[in-house]
VEXDREN-2710 file (C-alpha; in Angstrom, 1 decimal):
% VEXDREN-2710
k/r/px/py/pz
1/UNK/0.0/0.0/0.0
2/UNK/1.1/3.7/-1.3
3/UNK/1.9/6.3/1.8
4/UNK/-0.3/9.1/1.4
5/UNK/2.3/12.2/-0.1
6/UNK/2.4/15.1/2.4
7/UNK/2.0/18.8/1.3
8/UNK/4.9/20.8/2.6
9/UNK/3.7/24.0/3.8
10/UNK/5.5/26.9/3.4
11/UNK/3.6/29.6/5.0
12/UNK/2.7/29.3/8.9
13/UNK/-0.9/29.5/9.8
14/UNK/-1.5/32.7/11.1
15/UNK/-2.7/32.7/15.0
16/UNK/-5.1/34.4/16.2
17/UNK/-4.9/38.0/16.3
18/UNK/-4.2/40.4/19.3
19/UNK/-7.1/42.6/20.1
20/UNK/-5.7/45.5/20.1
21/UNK/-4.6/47.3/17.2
22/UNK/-2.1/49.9/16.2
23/UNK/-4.1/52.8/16.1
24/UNK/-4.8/56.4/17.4
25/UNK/-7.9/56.9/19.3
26/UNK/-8.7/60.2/20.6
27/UNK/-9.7/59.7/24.5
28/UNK/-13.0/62.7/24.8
29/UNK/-13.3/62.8/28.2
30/UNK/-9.1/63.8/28.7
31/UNK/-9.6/66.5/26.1
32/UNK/-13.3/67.8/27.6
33/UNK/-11.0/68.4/30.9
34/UNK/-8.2/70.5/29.4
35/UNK/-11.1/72.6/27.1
36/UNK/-11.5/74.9/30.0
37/UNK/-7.4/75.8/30.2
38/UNK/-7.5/76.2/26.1
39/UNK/-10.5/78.1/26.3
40/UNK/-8.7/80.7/29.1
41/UNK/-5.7/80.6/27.3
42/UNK/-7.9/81.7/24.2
43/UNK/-10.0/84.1/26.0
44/UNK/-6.1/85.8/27.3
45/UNK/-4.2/85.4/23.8
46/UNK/-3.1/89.1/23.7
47/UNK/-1.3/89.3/27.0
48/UNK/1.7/86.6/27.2
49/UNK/1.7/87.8/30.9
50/UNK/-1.7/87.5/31.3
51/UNK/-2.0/83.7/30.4
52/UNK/1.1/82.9/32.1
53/UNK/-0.7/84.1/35.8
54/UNK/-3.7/82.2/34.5
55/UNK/-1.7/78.9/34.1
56/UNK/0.0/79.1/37.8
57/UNK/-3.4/80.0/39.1
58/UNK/-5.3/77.7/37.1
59/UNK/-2.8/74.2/37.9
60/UNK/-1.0/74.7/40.8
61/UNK/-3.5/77.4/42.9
62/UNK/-1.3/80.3/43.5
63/UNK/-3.0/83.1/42.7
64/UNK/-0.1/85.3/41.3
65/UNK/1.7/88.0/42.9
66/UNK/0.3/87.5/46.3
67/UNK/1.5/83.5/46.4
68/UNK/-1.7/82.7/48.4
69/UNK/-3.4/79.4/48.0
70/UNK/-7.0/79.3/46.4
71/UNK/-8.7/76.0/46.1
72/UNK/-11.0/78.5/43.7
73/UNK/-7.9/78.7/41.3
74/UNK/-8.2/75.4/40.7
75/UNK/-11.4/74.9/39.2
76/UNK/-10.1/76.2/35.7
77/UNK/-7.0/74.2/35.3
78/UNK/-6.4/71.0/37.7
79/UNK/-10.0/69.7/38.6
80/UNK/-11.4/69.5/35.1
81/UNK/-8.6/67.7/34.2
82/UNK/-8.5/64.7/37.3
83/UNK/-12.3/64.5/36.4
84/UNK/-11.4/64.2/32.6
85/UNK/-9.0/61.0/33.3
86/UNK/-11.5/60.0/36.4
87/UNK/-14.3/59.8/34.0
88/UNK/-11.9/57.8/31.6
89/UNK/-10.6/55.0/33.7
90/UNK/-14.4/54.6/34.9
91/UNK/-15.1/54.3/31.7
92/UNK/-12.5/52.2/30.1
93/UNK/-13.2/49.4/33.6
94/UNK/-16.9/49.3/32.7
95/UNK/-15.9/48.3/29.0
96/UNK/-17.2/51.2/27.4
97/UNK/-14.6/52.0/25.7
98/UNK/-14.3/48.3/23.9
99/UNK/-18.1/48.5/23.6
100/UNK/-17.4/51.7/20.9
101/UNK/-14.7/49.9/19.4
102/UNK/-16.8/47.2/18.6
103/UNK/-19.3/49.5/17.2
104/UNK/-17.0/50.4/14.9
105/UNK/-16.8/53.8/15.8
106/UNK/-13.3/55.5/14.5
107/UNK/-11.1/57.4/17.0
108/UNK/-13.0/58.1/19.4
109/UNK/-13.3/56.4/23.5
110/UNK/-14.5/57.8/26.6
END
């Protein structure tokens, strides 16, 4: 009785893929919390000295020239931002953000 030839392959399966991809995704609730900062920055453009004080005031609480602390300062600059990245590791530990990758929506996650 003949042996059965073999096929020689020359090309490996492929496995299966990773789930994540290279790709850029744009994470909306990060850039929500900086909009305030680019919007005072916007609102100050003419002055350079202007949106510097606004900066130290608005991310570390200093109010400038008196070097007193103010949690007030704060509410421009540093707390919009913690609640930006807050809302996104909620967000991304729920599975929302593979939820909208599955829907096939491009470049965007929470």
């Amino acid at each position: 009785m003949a042996k059965r030839a073999t096929r020689v392959r020359r090309y490996f399966a492929r496995g299966r893929s990773s789930r994540r991809r290279n790709k850029i995704t744009v994470p909306m609730a990060i850039v929500a919390g900086f909009l305030p900062t680019g919007v005072g920055i916007w609102n100050r453009r003419s002055s350079g000295q202007a949106i510097g004080d606004f900066l130290q005031a608005g991310w570390t609480g200093m109010t400038p020239g008196t070097t007193s602390f103010s949690l007030g300062n704060l509410r421009l600059g540093l707390f919009p931002a913690l609640a930006g990245f807050a809302v996104h590791m909620v967000a991304s530990r729920l599975g929302m953000n593979r939820a909208i990758a599955r829907a096939g929506i491009p470049l965007l996650r929470i």
